[in-house]
C-alpha positions in Angstrom: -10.5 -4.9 39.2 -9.8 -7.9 37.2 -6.7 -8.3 34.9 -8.0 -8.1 31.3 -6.0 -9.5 28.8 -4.7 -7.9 25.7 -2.9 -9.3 22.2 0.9 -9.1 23.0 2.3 -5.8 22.0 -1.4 -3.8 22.1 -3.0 -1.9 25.2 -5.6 -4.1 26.8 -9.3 -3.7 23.7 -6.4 -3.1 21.3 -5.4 -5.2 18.3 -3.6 -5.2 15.3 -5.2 -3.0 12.2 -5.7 -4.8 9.0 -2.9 -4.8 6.7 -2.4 -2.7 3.7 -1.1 -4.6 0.3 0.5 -3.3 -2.3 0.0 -4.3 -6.4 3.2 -5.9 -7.8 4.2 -3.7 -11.2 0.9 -1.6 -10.7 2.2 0.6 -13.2 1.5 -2.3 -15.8 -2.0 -3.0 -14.2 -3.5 0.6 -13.0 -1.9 3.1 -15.0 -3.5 4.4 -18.4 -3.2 3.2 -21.6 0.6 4.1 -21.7 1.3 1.4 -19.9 -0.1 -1.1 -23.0 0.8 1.5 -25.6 2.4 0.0 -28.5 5.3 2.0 -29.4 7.4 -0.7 -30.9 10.4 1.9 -29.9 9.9 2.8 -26.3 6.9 1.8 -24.4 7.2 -1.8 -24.1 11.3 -1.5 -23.0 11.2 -1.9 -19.5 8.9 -4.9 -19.6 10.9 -8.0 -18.9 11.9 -10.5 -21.7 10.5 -8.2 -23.8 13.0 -6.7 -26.7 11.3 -4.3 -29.3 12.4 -2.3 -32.3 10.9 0.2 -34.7 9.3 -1.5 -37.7 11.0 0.5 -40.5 8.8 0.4 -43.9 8.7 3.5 -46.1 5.4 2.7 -48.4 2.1 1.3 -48.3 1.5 -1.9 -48.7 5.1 -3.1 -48.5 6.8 -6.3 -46.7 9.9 -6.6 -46.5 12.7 -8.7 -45.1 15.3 -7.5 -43.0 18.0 -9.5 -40.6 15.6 -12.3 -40.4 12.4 -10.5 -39.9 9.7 -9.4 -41.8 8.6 -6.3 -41.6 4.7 -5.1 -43.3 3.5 -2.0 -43.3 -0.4 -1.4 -44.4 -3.4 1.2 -43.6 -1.4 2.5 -40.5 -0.9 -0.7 -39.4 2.4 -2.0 -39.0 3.8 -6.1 -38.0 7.2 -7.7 -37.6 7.8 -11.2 -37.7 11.6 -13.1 -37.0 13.7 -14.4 -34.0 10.7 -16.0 -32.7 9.2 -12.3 -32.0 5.9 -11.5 -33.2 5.0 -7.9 -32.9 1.3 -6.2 -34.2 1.2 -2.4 -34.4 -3.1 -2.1 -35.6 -2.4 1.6 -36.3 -5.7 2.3 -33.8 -3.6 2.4 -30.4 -4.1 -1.8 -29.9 -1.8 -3.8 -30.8 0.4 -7.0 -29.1 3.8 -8.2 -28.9 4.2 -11.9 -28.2 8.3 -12.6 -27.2 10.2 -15.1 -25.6 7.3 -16.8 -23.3 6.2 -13.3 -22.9 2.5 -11.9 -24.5 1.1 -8.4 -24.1 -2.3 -7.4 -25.8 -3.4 -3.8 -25.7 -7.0 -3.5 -26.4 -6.1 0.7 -27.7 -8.6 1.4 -24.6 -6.5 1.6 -21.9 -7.5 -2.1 -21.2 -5.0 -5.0 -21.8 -3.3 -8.1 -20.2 0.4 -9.1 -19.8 1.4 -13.1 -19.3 4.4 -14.4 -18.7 7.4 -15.5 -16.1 4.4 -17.5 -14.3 2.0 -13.9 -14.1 -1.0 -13.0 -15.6 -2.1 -9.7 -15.2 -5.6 -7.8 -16.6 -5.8 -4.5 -17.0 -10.1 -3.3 -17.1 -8.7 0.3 -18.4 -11.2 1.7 -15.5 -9.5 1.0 -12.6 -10.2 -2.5 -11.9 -7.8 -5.8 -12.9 -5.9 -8.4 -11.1 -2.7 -9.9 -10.7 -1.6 -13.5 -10.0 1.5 -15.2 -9.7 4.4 -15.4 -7.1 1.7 -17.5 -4.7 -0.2 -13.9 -4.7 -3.9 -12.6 -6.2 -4.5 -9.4 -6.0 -7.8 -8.1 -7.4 -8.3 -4.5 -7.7 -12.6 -4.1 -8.0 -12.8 -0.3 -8.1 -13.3 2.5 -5.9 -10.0 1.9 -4.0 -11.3 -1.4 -3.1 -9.3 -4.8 -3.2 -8.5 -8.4 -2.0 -5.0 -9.9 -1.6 -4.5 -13.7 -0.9 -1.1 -15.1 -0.6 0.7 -17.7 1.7 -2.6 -18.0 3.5 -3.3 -14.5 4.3 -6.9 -13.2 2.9 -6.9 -9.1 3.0 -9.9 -7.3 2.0 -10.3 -3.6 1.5 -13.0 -2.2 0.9 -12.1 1.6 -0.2 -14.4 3.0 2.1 -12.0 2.8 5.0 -13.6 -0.9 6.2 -12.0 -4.3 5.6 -10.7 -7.3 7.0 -8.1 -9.7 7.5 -8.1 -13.6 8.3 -5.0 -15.2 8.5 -1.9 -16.1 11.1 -4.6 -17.9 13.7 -6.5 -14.2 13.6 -9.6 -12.7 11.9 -10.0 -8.4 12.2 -12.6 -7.0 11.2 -12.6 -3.3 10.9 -16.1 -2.1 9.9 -14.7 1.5 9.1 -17.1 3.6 11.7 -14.6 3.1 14.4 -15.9 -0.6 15.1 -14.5 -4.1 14.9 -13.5 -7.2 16.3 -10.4 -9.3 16.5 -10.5 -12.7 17.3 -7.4 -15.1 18.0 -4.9 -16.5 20.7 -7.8 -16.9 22.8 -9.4 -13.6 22.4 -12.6 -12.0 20.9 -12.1 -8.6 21.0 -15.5 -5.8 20.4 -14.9 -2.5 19.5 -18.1 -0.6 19.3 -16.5 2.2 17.9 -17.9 5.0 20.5 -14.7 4.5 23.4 -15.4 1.1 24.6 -14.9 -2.4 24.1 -15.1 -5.9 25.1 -12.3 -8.4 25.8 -13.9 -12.2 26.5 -16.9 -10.4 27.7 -15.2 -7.7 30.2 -15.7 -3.8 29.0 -13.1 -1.7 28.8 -12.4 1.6 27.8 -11.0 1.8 24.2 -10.5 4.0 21.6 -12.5 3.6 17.9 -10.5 1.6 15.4 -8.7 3.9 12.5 -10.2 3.6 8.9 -7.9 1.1 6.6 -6.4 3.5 4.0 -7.2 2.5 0.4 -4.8 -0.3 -1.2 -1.6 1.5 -2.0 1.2 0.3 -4.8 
């Protein structure tokens, strides 16, 4: 029987699964509204270059200045202006901060975006949004499904347990019934998902490919 021959590292018909990503701060871009509330005491803390106090008015209808900011207070809604800090509260659950090179809107629908330090992320408020900076996109399309490109990787998930990879001289394809292909280094690699396979044209025996799990953070 003729040698067949296998990606180094992997059983002869065996190749590399398609690699999972992960959503940089995915609390920011998948979470629920909390993650764009405007609490001008708490919420927005631990987002960075982004300082923010309470906007202290007692009354309706009253601006005042305090410090070097100005504070206004009016129909729930609530603002504070100084130190080259702008900061909206619209009294509805929206509402945006804009501080040091940093800008957050909050839609008040659990939808909202975030730029700054060279990201921009979008937040749908359904499940779906991207990020992109740090020479990395990642969109999130809904249903678990996803694409990641970054230093000349492509990843695509699917969410039903198919995707694909292209990058590193390889393409996989893993069509999520236990089929797929890999092709690179001189190989083309079938899977057909039922126990066999073929390497350059020679079957083998081989065991169906594993679903890809859903994009994970």
């Amino acid at each position: 029987m003729a040698t067949v021959s296998a990606v180094p590292g992997y059983a002869p018909g065996d190749f590399p699964a398609v690699p999972l990503f992960t959503v940089p701060d995915i609390s920011v871009l998948t979470d629920s509204a909390d993650a764009f509330t405007i609490d001008l005491s708490a919420d927005l803390d631990d987002i960075p270059g982004v300082t923010v106090r309470t906007a202290e008015c007692s009354a309706e209808g009253v601006s005042r200045v305090r410090a070097g900011s100005v504070f206004s207070y009016e129909d729930g809604a609530a603002s504070e202006v100084g130190d080259g800090t702008v900061k909206e509260n619209s009294g509805d659950g929206s509402g945006s901060v804009v501080d040091d090179g940093v800008v957050i809107e909050n839609n008040g629908d659990g939808s909202g975006t975030f730029v700054g330090g060279g990201v921009v992320i979008e937040n749908n408020g359904d499940g779906t949004g991207s990020y992109v900076g740090d020479d990395l996109a990642v969109e999130l399309t809904g249903g678990g499904a996803g694409t990641s490109t970054g230093g000349g990787d492509v990843i695509e998930n699917n969410g039903d347990g198919s995707g694909s990879y292209v990058g590193r001289g390889m393409v996989i394809e893993n069509n999520g019934d236990g089929s797929g292909s890999f092709t690179g280094g001189g190989l083309v690699i079938e899977n057909d998902g039922r126990g066999t396979a073929t390497v350059n044209g020679a079957t083998i025996d081989a065991d169906p490919l594993p679903p890809v799990p859903p994009p994970g953070g």
